[in-house]
LUMKE-752928 format. One record per residue (C-alpha): chain; residue in one letter; residue number from 0; z, y, x. Coordinates in pm, 1 decimal, m for minus. Layout:
N
PT|chain|resn|resi|Z|Y|X
PT|A|A|NUM|Z|Y|X
...
//
This chain:
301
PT|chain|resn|resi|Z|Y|X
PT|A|X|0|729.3|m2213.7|351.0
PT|A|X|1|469.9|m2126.0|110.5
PT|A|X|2|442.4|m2094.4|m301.0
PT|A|X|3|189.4|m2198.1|m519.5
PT|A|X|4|80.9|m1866.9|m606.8
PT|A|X|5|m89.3|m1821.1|m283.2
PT|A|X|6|m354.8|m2063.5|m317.1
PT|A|X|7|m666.1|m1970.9|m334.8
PT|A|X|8|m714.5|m2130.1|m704.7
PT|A|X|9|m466.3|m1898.8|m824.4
PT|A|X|10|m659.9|m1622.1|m630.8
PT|A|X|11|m956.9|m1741.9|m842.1
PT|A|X|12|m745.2|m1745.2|m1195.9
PT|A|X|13|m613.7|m1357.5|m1091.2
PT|A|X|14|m984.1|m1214.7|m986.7
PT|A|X|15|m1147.1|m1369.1|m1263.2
PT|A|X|16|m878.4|m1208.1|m1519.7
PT|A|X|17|m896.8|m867.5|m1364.0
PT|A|X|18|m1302.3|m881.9|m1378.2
PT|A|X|19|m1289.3|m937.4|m1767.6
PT|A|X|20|m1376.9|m626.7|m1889.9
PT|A|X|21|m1441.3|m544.0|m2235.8
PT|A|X|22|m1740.1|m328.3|m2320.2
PT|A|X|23|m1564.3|m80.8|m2524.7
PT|A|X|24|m1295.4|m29.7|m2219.2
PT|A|X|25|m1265.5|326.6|m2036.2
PT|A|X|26|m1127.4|428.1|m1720.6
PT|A|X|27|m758.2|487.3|m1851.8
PT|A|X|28|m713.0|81.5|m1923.7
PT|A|X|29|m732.3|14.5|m1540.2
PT|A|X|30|m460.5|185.7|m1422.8
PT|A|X|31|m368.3|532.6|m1252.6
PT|A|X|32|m295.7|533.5|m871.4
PT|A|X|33|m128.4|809.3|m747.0
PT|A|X|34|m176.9|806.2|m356.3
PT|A|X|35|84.4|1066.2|m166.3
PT|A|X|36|18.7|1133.0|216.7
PT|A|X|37|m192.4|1296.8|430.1
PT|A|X|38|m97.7|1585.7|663.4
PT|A|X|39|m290.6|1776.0|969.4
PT|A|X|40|m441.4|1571.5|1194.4
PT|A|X|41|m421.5|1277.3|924.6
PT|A|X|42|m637.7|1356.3|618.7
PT|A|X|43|m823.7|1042.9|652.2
PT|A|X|44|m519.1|814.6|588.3
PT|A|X|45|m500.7|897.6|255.1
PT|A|X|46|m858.1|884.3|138.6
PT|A|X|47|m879.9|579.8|301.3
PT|A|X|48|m599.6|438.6|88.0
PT|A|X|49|m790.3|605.4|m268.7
PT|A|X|50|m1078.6|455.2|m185.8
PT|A|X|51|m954.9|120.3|m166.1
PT|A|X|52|m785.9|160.4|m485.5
PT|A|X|53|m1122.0|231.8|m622.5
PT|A|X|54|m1264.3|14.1|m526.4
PT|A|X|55|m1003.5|m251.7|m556.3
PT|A|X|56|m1043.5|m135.3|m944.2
PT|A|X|57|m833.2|119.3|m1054.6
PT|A|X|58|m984.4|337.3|m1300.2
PT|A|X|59|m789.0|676.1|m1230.5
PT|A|X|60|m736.8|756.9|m880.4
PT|A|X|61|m519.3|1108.1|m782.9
PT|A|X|62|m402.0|1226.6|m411.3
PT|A|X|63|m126.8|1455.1|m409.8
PT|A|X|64|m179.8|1646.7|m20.1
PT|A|X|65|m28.6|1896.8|95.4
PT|A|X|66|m180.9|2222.6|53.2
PT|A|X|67|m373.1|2305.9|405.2
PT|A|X|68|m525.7|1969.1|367.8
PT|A|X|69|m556.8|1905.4|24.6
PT|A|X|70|m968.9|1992.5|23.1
PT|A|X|71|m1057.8|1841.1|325.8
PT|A|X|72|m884.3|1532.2|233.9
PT|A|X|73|m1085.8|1534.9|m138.4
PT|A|X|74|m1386.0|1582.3|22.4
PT|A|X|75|m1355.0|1216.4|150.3
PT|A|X|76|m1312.7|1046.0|m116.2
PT|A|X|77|m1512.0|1223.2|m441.8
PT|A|X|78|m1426.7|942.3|m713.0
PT|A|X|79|m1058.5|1064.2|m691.4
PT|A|X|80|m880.3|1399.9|m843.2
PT|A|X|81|m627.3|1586.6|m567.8
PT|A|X|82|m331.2|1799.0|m617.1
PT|A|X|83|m218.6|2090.7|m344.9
PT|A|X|84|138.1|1995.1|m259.6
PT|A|X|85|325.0|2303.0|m149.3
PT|A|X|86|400.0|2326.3|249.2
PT|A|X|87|672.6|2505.2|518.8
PT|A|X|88|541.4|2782.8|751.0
PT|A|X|89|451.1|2487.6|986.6
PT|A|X|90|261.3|2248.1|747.5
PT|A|X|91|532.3|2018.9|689.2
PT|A|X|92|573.6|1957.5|305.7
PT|A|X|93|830.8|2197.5|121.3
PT|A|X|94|1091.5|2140.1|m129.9
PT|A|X|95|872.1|2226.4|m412.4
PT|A|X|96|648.8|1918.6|m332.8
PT|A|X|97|908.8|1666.2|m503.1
PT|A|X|98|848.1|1767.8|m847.9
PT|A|X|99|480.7|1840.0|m739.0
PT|A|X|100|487.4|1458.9|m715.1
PT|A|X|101|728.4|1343.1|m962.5
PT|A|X|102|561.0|1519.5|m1246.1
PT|A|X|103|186.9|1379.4|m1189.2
PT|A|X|104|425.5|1010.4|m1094.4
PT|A|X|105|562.6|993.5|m1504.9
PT|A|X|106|147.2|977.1|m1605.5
PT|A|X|107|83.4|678.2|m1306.5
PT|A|X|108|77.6|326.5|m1332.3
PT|A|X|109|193.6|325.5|m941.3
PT|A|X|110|239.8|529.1|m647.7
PT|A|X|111|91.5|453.4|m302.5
PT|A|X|112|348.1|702.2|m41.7
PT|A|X|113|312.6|748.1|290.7
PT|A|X|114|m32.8|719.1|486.4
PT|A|X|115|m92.4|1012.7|734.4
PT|A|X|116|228.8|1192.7|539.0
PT|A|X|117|401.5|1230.5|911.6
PT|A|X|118|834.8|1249.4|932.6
PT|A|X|119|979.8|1555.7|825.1
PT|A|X|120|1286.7|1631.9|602.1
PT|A|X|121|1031.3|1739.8|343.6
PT|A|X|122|831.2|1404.1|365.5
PT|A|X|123|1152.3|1246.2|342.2
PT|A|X|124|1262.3|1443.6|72.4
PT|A|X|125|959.5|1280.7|m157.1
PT|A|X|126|1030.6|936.4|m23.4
PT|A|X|127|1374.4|980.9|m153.0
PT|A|X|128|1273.2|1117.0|m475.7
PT|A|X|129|1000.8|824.6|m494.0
PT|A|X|130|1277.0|493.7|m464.5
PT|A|X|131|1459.8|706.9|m772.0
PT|A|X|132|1179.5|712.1|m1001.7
PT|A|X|133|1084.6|394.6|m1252.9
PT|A|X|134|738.9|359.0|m1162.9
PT|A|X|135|648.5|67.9|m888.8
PT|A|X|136|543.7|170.1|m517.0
PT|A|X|137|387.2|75.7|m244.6
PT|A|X|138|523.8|208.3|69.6
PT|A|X|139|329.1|201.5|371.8
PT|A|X|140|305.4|390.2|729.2
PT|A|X|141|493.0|694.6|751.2
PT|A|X|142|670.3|661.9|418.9
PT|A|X|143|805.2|370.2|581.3
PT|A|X|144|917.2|573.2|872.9
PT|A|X|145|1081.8|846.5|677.4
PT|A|X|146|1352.0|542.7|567.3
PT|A|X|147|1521.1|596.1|865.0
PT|A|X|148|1650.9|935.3|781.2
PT|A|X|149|1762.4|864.3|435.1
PT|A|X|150|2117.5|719.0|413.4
PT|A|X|151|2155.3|420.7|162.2
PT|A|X|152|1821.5|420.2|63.6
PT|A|X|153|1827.1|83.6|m80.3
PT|A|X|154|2137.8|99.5|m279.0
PT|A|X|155|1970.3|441.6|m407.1
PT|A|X|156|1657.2|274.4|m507.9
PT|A|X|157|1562.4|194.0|m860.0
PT|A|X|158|1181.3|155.5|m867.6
PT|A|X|159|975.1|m163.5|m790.6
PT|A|X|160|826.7|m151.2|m453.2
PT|A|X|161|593.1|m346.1|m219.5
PT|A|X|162|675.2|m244.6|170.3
PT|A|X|163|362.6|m265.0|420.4
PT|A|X|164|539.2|m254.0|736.7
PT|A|X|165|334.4|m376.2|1073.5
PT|A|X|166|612.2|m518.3|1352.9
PT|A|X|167|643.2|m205.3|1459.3
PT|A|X|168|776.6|m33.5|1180.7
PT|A|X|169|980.9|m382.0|1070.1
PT|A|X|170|1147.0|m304.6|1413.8
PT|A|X|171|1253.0|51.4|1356.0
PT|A|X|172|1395.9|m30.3|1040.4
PT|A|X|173|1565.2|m362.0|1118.5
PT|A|X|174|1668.5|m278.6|1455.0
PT|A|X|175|1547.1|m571.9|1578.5
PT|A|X|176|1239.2|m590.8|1822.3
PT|A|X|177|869.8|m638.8|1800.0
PT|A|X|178|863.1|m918.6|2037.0
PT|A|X|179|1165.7|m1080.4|1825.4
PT|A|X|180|976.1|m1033.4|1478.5
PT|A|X|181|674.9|m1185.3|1595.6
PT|A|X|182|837.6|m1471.3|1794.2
PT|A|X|183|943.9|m1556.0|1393.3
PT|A|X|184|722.8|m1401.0|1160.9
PT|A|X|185|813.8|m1583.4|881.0
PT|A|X|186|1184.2|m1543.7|948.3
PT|A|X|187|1200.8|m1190.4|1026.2
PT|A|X|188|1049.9|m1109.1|703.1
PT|A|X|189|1253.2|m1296.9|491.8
PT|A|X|190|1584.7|m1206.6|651.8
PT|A|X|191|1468.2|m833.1|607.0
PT|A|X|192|1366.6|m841.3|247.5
PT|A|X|193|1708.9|m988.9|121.6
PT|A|X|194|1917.0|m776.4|323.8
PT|A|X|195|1706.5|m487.7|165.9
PT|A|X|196|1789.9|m644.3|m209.3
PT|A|X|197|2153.5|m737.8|m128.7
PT|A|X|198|2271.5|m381.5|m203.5
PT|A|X|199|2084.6|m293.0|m440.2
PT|A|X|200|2197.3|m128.8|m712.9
PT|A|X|201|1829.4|m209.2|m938.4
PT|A|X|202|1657.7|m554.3|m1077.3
PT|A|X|203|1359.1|m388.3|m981.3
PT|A|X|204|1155.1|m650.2|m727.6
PT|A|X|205|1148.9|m606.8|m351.2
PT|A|X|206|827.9|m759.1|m172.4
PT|A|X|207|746.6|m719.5|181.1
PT|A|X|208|412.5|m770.7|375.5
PT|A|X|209|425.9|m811.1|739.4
PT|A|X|210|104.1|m700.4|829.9
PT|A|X|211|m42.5|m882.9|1113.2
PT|A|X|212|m242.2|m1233.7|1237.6
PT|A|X|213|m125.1|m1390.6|938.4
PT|A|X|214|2.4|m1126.3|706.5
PT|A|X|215|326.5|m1265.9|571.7
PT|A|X|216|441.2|m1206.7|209.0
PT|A|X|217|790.5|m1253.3|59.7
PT|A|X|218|1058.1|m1141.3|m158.5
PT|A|X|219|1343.2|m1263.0|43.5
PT|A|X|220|1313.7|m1635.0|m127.5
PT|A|X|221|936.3|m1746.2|m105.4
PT|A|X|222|674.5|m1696.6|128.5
PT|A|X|223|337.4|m1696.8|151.8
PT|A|X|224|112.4|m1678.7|482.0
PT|A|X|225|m207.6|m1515.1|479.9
PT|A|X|226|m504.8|m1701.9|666.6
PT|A|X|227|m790.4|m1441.3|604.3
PT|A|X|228|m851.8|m1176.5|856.5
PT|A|X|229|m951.5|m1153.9|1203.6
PT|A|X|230|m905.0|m915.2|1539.5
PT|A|X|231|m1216.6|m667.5|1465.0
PT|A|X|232|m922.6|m520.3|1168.5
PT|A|X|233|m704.9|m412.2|1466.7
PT|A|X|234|m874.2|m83.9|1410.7
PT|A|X|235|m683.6|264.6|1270.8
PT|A|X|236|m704.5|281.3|929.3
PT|A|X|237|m699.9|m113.9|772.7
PT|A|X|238|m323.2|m64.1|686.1
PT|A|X|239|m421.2|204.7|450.9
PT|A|X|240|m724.2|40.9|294.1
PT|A|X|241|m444.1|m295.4|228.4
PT|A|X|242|m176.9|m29.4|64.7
PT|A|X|243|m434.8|141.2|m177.3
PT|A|X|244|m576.9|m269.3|m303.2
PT|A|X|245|m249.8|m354.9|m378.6
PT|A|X|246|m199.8|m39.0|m574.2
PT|A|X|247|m471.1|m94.8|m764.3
PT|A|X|248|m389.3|m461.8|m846.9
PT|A|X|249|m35.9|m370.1|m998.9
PT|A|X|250|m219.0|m70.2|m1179.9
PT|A|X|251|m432.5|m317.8|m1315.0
PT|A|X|252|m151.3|m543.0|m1422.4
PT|A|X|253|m45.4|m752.4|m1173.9
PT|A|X|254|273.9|m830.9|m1084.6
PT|A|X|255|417.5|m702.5|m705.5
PT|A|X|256|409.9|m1065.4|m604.8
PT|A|X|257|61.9|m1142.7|m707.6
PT|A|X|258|m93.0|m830.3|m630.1
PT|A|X|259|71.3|m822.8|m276.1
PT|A|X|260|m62.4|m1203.5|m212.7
PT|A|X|261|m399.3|m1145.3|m370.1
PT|A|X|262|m428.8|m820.0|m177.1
PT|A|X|263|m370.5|m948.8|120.3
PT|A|X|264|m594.1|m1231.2|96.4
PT|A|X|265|m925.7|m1012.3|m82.8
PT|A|X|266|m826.9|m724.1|234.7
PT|A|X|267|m868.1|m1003.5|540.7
PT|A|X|268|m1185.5|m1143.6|341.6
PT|A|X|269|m1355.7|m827.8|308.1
PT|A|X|270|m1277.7|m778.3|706.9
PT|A|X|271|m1431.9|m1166.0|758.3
PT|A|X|272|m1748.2|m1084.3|550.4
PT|A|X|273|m1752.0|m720.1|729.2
PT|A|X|274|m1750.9|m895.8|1072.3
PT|A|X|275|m2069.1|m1163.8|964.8
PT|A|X|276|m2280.4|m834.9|985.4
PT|A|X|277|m2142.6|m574.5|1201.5
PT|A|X|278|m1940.8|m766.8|1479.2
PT|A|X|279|m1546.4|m754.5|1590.9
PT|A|X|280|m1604.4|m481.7|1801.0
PT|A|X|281|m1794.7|m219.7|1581.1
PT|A|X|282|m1595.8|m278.9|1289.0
PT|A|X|283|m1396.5|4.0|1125.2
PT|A|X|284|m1109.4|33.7|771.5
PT|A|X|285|m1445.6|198.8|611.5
PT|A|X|286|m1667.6|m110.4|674.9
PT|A|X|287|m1307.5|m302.9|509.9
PT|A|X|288|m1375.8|m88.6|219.3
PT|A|X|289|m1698.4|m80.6|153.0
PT|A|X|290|m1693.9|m525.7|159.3
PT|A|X|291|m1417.5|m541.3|m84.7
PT|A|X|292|m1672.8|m589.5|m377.7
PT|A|X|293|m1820.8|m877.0|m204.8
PT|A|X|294|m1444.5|m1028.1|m117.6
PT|A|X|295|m1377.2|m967.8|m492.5
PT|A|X|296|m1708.7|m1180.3|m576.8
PT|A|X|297|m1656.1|m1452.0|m355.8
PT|A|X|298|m1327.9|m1509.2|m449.2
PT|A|X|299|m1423.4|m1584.4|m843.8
PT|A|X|300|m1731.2|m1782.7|m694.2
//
């Protein structure tokens, strides 16, 4: 099962388009990516996700954080603005922090929610608040894993959204179990994406990427199979760096579908060019980053 939109030609037709830039263009014309996450113990999640955007492209990068964090986690990634978002006695996020991330979400092109953001009620709170809003999102990590507490969450969602779920996570919210998923790959993510658009109450498009050997892509109809990548990205942190490059792809004008494939693809390059110099074993999601460029440049080669 595949679709011609995830061949590489069409990779070549997207990268080439996106690389276009016109002299007299400024940073507003590439697209604002608001990244929400981060918590104690977890302020590199986030950064990690900015800087990919970045460097994927966008031109506007913000992290909303909550408030004990929200320096430390700036101070790793200096291309990108912060905001404080207010916190409980104990560091989880607070009700103020929905309309501390709704308000800054009406000036964004997209939303990246959930690396390092940990489960709460409050992180769930913004999660909930997220699927209501217009603008598209990509949901990754623990955004994912706040789901589970929110009843009806996809009848209640009306925004576009691109979920980033490794097996893992696919389990938790299908009920299913690892070992099942990946026994199917394919399979499991196709069954889960309709059943997530079936009660919907929203046109807005669903796509899900199974992260993984072989990242899948689909939107419940079409699929498309990864083939870059390799084991040295089994490392803490790649997940992020993939949710903040296909954020900056739809900020940049892509659709969901073709910035999820493309993303994929570009993310599992930069790790293969990564690995030519530094190895499997030594490789880390900041090495992922910092090749990016060079998976953008060979892929318009």
């Amino acid at each position: 099962m595949s679709d011609a939109s995830g061949e590489h030609g069409d990779f070549f037709e997207l990268v080439s388009s996106l690389s276009q830039r016109q002299r007299e263009s400024h940073k507003g014309d590439f697209g604002r990516v608001l990244v929400v996450g981060g918590a104690r113990g977890m302020i590199g999640a986030p950064a990690l996700a900015a800087n990919a955007a970045l460097r994927g492209g966008a031109g506007l990068v913000t992290i909303a954080a909550p408030e004990p964090v929200q320096l430390s986690v700036a101070t790793l990634c200096l291309c990108a603005t912060s905001i404080p978002l207010s916190c409980r006695p104990d560091g989880t996020l607070g009700p103020s922090a929905i309309r501390q991330v709704l308000d800054p979400a009406e000036e964004s092109d997209v939303l990246a929610v959930g690396p390092g953001m940990g489960v709460s009620a409050g992180a769930a709170g913004v999660v909930r608040a997220v699927l209501e809003q217009d603008a598209p999102v990509v949901l990754d990590a623990d955004g994912l894993n706040n789901l589970l507490s929110i009843d009806h969450w996809r009848e209640i969602r009306r925004c576009p959204i691109v979920l980033t779920p490794h097996p893992g996570e696919l389990a938790r919210l299908t009920g299913a179990s690892p070992a099942d998923i990946q026994a199917d790959r394919e399979r499991a993510a196709m069954d889960a994406a309709g059943d997530w658009l079936e009660p919907a109450q929203t046109d807005a498009p669903l796509v899900l990427v199974l992260k993984g050997a072989g990242t899948v892509v689909t939107d419940g109809e079409i699929v498309y199979v990864n083939d870059t990548g390799n084991p040295g990205m089994a490392t803490g942190g790649t997940g992020d760096v993939l949710t903040g490059l296909i954020a900056a792809l739809i900020a940049q004008g892509l659709s969901l579908w073709d910035a999820a494939c493309l993303g994929a693809h570009i993310h599992g390059l930069a790790g293969d060019l990564a690995v030519e110099d530094l190895g499997e074993m030594s490789l880390t999601a900041l090495d992922v980053v910092d090749y990016i460029p060079d998976a953008l440049g060979q892929a318009i080669e």
